[in-house]
C-alpha positions as CSV (number, residue, x, y, z in Angstrom):
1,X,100.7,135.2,126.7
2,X,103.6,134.2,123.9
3,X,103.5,135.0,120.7
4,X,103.6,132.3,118.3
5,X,107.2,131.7,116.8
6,X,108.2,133.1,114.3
7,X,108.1,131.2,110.7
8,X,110.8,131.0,108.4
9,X,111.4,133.2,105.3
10,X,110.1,131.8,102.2
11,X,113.0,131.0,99.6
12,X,112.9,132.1,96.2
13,X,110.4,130.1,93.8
14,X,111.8,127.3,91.8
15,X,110.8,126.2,88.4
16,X,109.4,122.8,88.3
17,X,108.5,122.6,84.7
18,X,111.7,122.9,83.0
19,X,111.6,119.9,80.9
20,X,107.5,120.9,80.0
21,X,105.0,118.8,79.6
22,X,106.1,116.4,77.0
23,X,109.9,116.3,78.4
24,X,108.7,115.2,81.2
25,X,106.5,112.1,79.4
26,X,109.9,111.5,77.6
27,X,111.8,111.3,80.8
28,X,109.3,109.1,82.6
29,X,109.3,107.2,79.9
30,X,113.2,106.8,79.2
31,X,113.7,105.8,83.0
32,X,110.5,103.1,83.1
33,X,112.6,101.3,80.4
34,X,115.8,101.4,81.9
35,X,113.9,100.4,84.9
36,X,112.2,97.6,82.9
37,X,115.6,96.5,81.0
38,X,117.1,95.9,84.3
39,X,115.1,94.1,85.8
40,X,114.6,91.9,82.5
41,X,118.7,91.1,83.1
42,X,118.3,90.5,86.9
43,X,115.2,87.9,86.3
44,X,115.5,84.5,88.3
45,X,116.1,81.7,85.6
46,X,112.9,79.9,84.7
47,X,114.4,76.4,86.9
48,X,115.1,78.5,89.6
49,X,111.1,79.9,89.8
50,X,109.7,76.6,88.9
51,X,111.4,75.0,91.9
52,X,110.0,78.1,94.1
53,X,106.7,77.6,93.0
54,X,106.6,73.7,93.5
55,X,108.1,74.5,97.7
56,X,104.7,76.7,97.8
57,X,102.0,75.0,95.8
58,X,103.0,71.6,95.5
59,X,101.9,69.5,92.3
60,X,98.5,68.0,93.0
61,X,98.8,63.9,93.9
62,X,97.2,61.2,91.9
C-alpha cells in the first residue's frame, strides 16, 4: 500500500490587514470612484444609445 504524498511546507503567515479596517473602506472606496469616473468618460453619447435602443424596441406604430 502507498503512502499518501507528501504535502508541501506551509510558508510563513502574511499580514492581510495592513491597511486595517477603515483603510481598507478608504481604499475600496478611492478605487470604486476611479472606477466610476472612468466609465462616466468612456459613456456612449446619448444619440448613439438612443439609436441602439430604437434597433431593439422599436417605437410603437400609430
Amino acid at each position: 500500500m502507498r503512502s499518501p504524498p507528501a504535502r508541501a511546507r506551509p510558508t510563513a503567515p502574511t499580514r492581510n490587514d495592513d491597511l486595517g479596517l477603515i483603510g481598507g473602506l478608504l481604499a475600496s472606496a478611492a478605487w470604486s470612484l476611479v472606477i466610476y469616473k472612468l466609465a462616466i468618460a468612456r459613456r456612449l453619447p446619448e444619440e448613439d444609445v438612443d439609436r441602439y435602443v430604437a434597433d431593439i424596441y422599436p417605437p410603437p406604430v400609430e
